[in-house]
SETI-191496 format. One line per 2 residues: number of its first residue (from 1); their letters; for each residue x, z, y of N, C-alpha, C. Coordinates in Angstrom, 2 decimals. Layout:
BEGIN
NUM> a> X/Z/Y/X/Z/Y/X/Z/Y ~ ...
***
This chain:
BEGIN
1> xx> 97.62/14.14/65.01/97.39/15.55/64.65/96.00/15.77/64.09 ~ 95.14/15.16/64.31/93.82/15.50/64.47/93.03/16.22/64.50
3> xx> 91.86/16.52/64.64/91.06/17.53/65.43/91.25/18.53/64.81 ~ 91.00/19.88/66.07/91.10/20.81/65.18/90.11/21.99/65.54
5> xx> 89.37/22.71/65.09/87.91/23.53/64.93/88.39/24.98/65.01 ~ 87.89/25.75/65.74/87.59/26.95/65.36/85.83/27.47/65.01
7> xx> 85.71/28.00/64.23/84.77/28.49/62.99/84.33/29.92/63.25 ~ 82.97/30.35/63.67/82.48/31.36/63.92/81.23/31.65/62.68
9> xx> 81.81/33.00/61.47/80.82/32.69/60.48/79.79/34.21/61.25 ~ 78.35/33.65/60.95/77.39/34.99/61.77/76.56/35.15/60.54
11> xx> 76.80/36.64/60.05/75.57/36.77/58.98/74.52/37.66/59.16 ~ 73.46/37.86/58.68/72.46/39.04/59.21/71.58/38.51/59.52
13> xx> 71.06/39.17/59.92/69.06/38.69/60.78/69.13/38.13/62.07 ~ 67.53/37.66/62.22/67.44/37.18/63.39/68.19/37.60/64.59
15> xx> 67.74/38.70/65.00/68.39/39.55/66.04/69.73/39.50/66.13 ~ 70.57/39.94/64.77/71.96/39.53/65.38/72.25/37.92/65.47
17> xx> 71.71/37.30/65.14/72.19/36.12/65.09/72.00/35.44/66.99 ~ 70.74/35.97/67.36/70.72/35.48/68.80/71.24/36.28/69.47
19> xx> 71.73/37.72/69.37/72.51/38.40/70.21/74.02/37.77/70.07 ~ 74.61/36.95/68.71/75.94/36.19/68.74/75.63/34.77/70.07
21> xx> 74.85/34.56/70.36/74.79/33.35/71.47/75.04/33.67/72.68 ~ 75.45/34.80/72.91/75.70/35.26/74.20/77.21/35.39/74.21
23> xx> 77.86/34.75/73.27/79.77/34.74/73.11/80.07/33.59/73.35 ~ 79.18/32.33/72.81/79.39/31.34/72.46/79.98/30.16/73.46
25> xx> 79.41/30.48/74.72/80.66/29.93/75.80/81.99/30.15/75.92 ~ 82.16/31.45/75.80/83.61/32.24/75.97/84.23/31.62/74.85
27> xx> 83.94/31.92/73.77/84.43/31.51/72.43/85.00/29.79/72.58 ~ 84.20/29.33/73.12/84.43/27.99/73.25/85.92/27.56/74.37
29> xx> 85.05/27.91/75.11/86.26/28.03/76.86/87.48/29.06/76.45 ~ 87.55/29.72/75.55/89.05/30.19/75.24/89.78/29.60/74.10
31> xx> 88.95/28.58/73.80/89.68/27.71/72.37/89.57/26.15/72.97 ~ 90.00/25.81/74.29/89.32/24.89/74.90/90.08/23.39/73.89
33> xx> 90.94/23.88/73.21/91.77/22.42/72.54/90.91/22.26/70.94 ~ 89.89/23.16/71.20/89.12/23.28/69.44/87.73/23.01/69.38
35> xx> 87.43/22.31/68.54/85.48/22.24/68.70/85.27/22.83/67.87 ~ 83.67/23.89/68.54/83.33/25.07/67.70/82.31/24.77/67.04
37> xx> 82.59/25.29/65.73/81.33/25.07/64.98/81.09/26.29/64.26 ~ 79.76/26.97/64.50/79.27/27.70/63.72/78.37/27.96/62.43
39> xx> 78.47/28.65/61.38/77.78/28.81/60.66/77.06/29.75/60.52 ~ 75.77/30.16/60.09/74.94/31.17/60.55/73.57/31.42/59.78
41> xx> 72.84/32.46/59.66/72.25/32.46/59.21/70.70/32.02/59.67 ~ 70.54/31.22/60.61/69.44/30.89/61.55/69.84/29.93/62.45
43> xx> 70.31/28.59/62.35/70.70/27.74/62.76/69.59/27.27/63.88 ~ 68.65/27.43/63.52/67.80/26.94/65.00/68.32/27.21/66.20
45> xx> 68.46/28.82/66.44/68.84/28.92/67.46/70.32/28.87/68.42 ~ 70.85/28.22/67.24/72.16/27.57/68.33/72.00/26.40/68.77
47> xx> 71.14/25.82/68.32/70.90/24.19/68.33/70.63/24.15/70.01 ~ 71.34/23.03/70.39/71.11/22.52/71.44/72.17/23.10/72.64
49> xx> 73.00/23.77/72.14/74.26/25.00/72.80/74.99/23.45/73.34 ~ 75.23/23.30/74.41/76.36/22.20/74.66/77.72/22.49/74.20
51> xx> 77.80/24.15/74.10/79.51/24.62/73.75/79.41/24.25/72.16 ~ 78.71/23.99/71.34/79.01/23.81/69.78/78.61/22.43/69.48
53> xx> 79.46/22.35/68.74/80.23/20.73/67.82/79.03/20.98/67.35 ~ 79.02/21.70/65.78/78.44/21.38/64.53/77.93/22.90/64.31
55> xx> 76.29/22.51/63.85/75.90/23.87/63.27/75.39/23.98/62.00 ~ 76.06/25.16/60.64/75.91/24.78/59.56/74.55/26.22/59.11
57> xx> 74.13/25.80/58.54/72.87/26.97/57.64/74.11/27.61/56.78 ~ 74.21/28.71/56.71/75.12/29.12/55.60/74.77/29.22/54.33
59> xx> 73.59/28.48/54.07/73.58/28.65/52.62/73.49/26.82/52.06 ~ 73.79/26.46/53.02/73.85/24.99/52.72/75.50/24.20/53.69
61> xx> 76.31/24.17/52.53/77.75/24.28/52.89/78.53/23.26/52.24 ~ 78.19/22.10/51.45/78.58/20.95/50.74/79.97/20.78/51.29
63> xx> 80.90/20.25/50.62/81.59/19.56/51.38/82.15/20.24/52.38 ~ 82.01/21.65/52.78/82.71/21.71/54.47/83.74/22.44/54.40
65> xx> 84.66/23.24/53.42/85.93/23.36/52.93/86.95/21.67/53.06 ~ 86.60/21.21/52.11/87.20/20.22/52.53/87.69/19.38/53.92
67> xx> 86.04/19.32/54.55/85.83/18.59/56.13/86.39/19.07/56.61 ~ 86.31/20.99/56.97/87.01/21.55/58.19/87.85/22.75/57.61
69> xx> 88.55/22.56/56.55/89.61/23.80/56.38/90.68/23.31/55.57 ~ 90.46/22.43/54.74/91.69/22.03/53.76/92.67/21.45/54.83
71> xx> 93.39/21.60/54.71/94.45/20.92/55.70/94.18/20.58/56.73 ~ 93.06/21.44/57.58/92.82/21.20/58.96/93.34/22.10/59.91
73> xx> 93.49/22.16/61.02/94.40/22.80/62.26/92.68/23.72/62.21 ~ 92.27/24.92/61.72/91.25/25.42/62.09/91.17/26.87/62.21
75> xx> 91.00/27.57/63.16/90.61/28.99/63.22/89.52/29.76/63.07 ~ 89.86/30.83/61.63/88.43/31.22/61.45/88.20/32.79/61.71
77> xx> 86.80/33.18/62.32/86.71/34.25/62.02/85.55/34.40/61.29 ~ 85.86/35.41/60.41/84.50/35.62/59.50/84.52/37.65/59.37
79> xx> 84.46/38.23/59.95/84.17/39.20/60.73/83.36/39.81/61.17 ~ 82.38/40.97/60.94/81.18/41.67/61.27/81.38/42.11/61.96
81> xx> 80.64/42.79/63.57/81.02/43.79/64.47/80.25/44.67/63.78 ~ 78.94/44.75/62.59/78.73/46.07/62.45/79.45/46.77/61.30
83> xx> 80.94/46.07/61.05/82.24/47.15/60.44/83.38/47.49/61.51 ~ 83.25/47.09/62.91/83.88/47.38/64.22/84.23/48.71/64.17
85> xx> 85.31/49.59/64.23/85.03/51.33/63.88/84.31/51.97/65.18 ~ 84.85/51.21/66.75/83.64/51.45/67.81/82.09/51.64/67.90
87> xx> 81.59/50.33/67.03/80.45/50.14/66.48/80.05/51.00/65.75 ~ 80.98/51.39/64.66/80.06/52.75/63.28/80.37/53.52/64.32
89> xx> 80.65/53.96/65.34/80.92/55.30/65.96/80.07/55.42/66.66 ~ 79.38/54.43/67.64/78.41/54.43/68.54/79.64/54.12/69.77
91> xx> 80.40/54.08/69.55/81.47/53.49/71.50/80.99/52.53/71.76 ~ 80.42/51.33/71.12/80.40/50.07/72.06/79.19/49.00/71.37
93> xx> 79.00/48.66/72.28/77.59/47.42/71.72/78.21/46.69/70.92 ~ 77.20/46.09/70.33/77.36/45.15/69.10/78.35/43.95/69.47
95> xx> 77.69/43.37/71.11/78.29/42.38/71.51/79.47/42.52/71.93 ~ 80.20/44.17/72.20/81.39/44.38/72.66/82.50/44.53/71.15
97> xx> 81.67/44.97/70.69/82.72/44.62/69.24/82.69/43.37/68.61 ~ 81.66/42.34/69.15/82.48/41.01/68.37/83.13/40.40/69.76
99> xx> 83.16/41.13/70.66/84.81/40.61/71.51/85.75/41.16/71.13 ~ 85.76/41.99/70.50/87.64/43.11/70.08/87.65/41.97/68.98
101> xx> 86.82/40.94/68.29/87.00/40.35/67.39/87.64/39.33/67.28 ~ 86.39/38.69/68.47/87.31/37.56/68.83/88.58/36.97/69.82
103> xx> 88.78/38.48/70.56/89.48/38.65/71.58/89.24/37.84/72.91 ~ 87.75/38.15/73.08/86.74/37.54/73.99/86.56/38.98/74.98
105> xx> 86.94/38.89/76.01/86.71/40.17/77.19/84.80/40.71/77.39 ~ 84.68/41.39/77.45/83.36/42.58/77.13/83.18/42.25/78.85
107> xx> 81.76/41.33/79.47/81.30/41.32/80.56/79.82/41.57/80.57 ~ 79.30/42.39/79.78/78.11/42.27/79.51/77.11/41.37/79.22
109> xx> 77.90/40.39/78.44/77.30/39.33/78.25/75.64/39.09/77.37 ~ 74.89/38.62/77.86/73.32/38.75/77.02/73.21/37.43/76.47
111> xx> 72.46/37.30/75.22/72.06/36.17/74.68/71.56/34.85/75.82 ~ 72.33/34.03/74.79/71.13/32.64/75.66/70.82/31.55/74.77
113> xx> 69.56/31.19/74.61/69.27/30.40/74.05/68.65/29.00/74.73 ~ 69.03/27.54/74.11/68.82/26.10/75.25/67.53/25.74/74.54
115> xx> 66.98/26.21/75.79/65.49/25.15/75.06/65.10/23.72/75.37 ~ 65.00/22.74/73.96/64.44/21.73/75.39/62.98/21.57/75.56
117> xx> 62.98/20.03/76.26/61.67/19.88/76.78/60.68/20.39/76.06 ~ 60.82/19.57/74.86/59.40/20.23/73.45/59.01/21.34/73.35
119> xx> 60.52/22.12/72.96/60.22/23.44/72.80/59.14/24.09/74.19 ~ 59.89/24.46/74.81/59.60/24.25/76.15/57.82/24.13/76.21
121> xx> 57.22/23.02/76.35/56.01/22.32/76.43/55.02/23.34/75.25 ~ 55.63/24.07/74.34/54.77/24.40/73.13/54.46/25.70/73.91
123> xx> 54.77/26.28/75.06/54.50/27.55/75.39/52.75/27.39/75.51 ~ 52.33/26.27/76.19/51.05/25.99/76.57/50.45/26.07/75.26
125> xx> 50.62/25.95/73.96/49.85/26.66/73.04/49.07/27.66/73.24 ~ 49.90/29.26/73.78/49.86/30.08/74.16/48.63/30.86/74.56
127> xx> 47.82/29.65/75.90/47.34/30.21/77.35/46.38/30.85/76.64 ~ 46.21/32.09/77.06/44.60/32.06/76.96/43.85/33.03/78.63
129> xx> 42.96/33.10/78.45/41.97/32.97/79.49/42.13/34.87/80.18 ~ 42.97/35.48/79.91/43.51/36.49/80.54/45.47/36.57/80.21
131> xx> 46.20/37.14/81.33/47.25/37.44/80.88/48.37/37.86/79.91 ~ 49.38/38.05/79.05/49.64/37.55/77.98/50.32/38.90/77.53
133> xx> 49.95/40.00/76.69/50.85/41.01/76.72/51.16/40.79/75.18 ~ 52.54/40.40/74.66/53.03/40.38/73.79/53.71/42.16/73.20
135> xx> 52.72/42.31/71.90/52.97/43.42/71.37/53.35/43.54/70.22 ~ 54.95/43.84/70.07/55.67/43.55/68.56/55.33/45.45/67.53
137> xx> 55.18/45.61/67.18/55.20/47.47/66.12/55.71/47.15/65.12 ~ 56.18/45.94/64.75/56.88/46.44/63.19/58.01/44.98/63.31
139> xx> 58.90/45.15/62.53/60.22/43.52/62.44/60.67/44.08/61.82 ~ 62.24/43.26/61.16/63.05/43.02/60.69/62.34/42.44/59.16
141> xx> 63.40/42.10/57.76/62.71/41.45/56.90/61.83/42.02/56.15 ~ 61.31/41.12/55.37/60.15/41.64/54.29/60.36/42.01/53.23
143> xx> 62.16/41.47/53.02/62.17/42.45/51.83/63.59/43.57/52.23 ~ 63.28/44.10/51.16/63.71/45.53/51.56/64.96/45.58/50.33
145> xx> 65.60/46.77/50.35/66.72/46.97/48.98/66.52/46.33/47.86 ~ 67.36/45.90/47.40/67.01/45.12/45.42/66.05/44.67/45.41
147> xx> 65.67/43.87/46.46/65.03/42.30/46.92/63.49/42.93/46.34 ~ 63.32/44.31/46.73/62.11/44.67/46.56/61.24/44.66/47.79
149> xx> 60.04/44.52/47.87/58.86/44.32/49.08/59.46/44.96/50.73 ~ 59.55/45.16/51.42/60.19/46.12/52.68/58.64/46.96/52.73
151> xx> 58.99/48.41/53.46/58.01/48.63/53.15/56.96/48.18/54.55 ~ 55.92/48.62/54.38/55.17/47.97/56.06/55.31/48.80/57.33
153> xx> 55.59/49.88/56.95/55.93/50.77/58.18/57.38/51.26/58.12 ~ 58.11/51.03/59.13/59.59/51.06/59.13/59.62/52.46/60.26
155> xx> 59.80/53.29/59.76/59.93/54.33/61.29/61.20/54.66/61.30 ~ 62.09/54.01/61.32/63.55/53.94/61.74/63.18/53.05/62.86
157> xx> 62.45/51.74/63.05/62.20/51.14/64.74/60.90/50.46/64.78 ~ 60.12/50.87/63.91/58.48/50.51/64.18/57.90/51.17/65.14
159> xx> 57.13/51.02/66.12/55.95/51.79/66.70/55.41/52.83/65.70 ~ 54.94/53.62/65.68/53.88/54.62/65.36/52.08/54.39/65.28
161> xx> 51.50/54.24/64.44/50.00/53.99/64.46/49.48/54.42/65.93 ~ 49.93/55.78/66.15/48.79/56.47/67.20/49.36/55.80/68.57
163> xx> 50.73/55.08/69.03/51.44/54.19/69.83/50.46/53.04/70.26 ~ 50.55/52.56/68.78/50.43/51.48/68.48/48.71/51.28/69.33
165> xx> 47.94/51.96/68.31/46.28/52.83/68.98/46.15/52.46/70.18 ~ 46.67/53.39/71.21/46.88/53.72/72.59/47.00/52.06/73.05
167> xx> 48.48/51.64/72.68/48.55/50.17/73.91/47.21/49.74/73.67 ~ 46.82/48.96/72.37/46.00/48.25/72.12/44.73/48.54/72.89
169> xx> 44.29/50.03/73.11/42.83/50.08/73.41/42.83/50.27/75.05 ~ 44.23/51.03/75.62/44.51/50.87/76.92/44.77/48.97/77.69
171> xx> 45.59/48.64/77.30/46.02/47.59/77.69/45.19/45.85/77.34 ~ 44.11/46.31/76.24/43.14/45.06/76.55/42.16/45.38/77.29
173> xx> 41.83/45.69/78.22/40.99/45.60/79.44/42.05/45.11/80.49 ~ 43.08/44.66/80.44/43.72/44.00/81.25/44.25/42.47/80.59
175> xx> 44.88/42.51/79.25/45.48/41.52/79.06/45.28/40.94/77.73 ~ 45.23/39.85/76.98/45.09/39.44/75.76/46.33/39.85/75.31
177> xx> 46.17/40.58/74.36/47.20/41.25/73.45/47.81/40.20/72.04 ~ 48.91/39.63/71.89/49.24/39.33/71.08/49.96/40.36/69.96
179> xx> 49.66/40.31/68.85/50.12/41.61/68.37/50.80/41.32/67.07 ~ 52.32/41.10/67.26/53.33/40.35/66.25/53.43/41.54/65.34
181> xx> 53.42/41.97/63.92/53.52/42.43/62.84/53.86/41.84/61.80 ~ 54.29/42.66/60.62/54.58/41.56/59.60/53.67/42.23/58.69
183> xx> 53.65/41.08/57.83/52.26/41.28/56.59/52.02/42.33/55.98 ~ 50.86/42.75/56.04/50.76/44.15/55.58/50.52/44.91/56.61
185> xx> 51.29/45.14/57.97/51.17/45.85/58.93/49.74/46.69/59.27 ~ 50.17/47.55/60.03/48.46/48.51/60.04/47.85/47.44/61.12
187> xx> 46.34/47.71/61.01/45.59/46.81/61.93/45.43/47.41/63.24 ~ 45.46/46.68/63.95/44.84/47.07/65.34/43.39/46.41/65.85
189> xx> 42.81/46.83/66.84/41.80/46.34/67.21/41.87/45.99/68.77 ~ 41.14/44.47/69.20/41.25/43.89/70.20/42.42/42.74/70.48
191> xx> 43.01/43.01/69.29/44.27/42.00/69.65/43.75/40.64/68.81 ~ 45.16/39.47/69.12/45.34/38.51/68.29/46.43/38.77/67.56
193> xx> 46.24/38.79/66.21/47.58/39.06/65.45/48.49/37.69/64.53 ~ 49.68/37.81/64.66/50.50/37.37/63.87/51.49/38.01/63.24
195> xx> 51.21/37.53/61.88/51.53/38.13/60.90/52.02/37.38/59.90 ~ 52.56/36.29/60.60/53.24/35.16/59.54/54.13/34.46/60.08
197> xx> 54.80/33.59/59.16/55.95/33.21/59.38/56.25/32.35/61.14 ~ 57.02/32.62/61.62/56.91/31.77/62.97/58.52/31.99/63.64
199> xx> 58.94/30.73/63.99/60.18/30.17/64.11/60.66/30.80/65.49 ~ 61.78/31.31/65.75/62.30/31.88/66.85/62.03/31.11/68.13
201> xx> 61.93/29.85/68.19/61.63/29.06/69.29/60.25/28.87/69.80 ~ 59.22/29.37/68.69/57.97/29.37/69.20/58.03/30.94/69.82
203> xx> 58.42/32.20/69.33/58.55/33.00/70.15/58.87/33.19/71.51 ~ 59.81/32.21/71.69/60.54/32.59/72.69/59.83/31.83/73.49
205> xx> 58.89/30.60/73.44/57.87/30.02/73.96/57.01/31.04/74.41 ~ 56.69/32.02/73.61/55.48/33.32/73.54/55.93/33.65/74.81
207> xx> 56.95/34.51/74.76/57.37/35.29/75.03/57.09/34.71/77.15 ~ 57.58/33.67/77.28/57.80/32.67/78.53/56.42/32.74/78.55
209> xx> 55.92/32.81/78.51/54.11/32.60/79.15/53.80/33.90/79.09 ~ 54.30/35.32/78.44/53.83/36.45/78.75/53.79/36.96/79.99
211> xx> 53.14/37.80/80.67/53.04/38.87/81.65/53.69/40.31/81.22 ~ 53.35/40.50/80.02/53.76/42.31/79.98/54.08/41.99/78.40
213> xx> 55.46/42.41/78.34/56.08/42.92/76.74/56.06/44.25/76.35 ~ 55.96/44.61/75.27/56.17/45.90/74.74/56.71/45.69/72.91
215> xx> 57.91/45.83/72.90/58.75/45.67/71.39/59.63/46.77/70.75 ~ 60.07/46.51/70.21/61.05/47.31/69.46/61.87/46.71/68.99
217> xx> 63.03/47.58/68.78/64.30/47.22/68.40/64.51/45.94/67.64 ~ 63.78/44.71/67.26/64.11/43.52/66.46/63.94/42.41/67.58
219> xx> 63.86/41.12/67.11/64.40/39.80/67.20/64.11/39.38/68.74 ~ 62.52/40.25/68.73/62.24/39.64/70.19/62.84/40.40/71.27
221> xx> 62.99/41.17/71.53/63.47/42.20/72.61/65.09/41.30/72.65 ~ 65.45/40.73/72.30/66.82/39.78/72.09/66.08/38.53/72.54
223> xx> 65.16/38.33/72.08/64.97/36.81/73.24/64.43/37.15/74.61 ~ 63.99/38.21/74.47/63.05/38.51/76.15/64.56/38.67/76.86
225> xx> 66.03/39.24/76.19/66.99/39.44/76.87/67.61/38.22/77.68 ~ 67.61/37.31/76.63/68.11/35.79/76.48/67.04/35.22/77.52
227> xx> 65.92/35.52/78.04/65.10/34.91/79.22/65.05/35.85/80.05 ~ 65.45/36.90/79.97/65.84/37.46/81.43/64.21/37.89/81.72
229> xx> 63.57/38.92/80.63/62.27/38.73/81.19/62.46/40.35/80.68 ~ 62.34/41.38/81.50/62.08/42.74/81.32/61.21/43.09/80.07
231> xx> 61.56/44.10/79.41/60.43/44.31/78.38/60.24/46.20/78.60 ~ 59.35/46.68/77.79/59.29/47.74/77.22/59.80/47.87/75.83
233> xx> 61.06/48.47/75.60/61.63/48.87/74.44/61.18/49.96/73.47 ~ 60.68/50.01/72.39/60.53/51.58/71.76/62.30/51.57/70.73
235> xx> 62.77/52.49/70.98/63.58/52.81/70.02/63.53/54.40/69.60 ~ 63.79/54.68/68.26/63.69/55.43/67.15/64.81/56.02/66.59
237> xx> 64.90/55.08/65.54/66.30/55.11/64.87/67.73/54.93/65.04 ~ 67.61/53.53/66.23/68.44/52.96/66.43/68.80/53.34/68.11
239> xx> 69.81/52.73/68.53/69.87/52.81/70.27/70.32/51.95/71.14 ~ 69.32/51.80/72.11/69.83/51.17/73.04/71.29/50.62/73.23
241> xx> 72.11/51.41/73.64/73.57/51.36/74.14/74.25/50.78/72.66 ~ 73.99/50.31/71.48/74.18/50.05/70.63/74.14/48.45/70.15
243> xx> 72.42/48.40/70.24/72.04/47.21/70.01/70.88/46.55/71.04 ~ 71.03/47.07/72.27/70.07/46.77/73.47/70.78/45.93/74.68
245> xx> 69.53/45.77/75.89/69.87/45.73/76.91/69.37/46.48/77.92 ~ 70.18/46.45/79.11/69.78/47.41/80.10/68.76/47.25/81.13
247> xx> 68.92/45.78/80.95/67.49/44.98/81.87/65.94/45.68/81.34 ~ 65.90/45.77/80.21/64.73/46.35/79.21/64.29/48.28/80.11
249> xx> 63.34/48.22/79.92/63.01/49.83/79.78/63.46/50.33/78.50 ~ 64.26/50.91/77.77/64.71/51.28/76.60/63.87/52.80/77.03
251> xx> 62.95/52.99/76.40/62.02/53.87/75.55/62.82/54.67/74.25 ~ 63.38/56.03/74.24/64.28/56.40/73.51/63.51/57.43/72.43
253> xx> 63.31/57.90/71.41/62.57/58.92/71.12/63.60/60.32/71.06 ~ 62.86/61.39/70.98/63.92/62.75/71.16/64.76/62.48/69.12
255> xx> 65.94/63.50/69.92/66.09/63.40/68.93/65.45/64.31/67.37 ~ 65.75/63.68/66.05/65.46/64.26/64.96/65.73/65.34/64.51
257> xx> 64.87/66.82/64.10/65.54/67.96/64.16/66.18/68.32/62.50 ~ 65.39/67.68/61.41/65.65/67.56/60.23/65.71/67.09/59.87
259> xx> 67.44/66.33/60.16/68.23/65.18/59.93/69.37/65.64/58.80 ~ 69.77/66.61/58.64/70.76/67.62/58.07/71.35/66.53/56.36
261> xx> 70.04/65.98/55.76/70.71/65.38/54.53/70.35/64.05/54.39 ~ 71.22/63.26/55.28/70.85/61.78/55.35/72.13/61.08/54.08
263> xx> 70.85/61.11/52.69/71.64/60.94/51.59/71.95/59.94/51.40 ~ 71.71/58.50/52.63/72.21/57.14/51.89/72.86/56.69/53.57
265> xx> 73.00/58.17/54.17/73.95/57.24/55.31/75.37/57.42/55.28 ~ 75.99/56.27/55.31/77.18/56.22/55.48/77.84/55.20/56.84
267> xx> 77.90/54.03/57.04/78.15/53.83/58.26/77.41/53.49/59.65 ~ 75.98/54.08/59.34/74.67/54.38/60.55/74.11/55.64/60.36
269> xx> 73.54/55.99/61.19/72.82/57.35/60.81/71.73/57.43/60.41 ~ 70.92/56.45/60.23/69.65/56.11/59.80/69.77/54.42/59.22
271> xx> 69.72/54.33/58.04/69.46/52.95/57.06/68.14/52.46/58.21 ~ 68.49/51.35/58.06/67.69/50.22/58.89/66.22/50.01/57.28
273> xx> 66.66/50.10/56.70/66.05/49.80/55.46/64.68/51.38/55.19 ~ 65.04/51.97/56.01/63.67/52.96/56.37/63.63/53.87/55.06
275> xx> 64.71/54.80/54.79/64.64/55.72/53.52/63.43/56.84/54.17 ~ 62.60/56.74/53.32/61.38/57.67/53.46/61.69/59.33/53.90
277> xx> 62.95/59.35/52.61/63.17/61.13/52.80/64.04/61.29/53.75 ~ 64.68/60.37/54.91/65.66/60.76/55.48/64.28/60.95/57.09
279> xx> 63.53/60.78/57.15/62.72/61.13/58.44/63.08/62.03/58.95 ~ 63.34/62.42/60.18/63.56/63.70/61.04/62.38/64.57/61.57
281> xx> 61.19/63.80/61.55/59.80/64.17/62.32/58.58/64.59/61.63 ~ 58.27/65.54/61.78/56.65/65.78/61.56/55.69/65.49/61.97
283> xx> 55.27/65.14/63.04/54.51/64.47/63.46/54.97/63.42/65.13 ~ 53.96/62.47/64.94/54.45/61.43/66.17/55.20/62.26/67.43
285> xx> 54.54/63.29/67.88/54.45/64.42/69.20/56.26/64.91/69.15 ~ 56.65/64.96/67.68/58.01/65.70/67.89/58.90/64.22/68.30
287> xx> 58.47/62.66/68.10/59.10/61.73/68.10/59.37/61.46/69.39 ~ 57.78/61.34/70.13/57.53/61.11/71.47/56.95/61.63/72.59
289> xx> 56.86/62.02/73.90/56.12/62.55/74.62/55.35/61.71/75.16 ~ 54.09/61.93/74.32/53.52/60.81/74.57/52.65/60.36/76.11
291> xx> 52.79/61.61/77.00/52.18/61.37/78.08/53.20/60.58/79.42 ~ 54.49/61.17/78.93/56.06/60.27/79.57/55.84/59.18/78.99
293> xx> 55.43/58.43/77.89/55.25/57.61/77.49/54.67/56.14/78.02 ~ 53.11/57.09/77.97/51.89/56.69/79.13/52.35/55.99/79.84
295> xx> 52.87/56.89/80.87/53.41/56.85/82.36/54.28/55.48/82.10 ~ 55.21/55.26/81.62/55.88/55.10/81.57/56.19/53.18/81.14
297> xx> 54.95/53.29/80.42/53.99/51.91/80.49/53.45/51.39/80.77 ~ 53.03/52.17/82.09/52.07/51.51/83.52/53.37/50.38/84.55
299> x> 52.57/49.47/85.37/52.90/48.74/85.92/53.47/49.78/87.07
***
């Protein structure tokens, strides 16, 4: 007969791609006569999964029609949960709509990612000579619509400058601030910043030697999930119960009062892609209370 594969295709960003690793047992253990192989857009981080055969980069695919579909016993899904109609509605997490997908049962399952030894060992990069507060204000990619620049401030799930202000000048008299941004990002003062390219596994190294997180809605708040390490969430645009976890402090902002002509939404309520004129807020104060805030970021 010979072997036969079931095929999990994952497209999108970091974040969804490590929030799909939290299926990847089930997926496996309910196809137990099939070896799984995924394709994806961030192959690092399946690597080392004992439940997966073979992991392909999806943009590097030679040959694998032939290998695993021409006349092979193989099951595929190639399937988005964010076209799930639960999902555009807001009923169910991301991860609960790629179980209606794969017909994988909804246990609250959270990412996991296998690190080994190496990885592992690179956390000690890290140390430095006070405690480790990893501080993310801006993610997702750099470029933005019609492969034009993204812009540097995303306030659909960025921090806020005057946020941003506050941790930084509160929270280094306690802890060395790592302060993840992407290029361009506004500056802060007192921190160490990164602002360049750096591989999900050195994060998640970061992340394991931190004391105190504070992120937003992108890649890392999905690995702090995947290590089981509490964070401070800011969300904005997006929500919790959507694309979060519950372990996290999910930090919610009120809602937007002049939202009325969101001219490029159609299946989110706010483009991830940060349309300027669709903002709801006038100033930070209508976003956040910022003294619940405070509070709210103390130990």
């Amino acid at each position: 007969m010979g072997e036969k594969y079931v095929i999990w295709h994952i497209e999108g960003g970091l974040g969804k791609n490590i929030a799909a690793t939290s299926l990847i047992e089930d997926l496996s253990k309910s196809n137990l006569t099939r070896k799984l192989i995924v394709v994806c857009s961030f192959p690092e981080i399946f690597l080392n999964n004992p439940f997966i055969y073979r992991v392909f980069n999806i943009n590097k695919l030679s040959y694998f029609y032939s290998d695993y579909i021409k006349n092979k016993d193989t099951k595929i899904f190639r399937h988005d949960c964010y076209y799930d109609e639960d999902f555009i509605k807001g009923k169910s997490h991301m991860i609960q709509s790629w179980c209606n997908i794969l017909g994988i049962e909804y246990k609250n399952q959270y990412p996991k990612l296998y690190l080994n030894y190496a990885q592992i060992e690179t956390n000690k990069k890290w140390l430095r000579e006070k405690p480790i507060l990893v501080l993310q204000t801006t993610g997702g990619p750099n470029v933005g619509v019609d492969n034009k620049p993204a812009e540097n401030y995303n306030w659909v799930r960025d921090i806020p400058l005057e946020m941003g202000m506050y941790i930084s000048q509160h929270f280094s008299k306690i802890f060395h601030i790592i302060h993840v941004t992407r290029p361009g990002g506004y500056i802060l003062p007192n921190v160490e910043r990164i602002d360049y390219q750096i591989s999900c596994l050195e994060l998640a190294a970061l992340l394991k030697i931190s004391t105190k997180r504070i992120l937003i809605d992108s890649a890392l708040q999905h690995i702090a999930a995947s290590l089981e390490m509490k964070s401070d969430v800011f969300w904005i645009g997006t929500s919790p119960s959507v694309y979060g976890y519950a372990n996290h402090n999910n930090i919610v902002a009120k809602p937007g009062k002049d939202n009325n002509q969101l001219i490029s939404s159609y299946n989110i309520e706010y483009g991830l892609d940060s349309n300027l004129l669709e903002c709801p807020y006038k100033d930070v104060r209508d976003m956040f209370d910022l003294e619940t805030i405070t509070t709210s970021l103390e130990y």
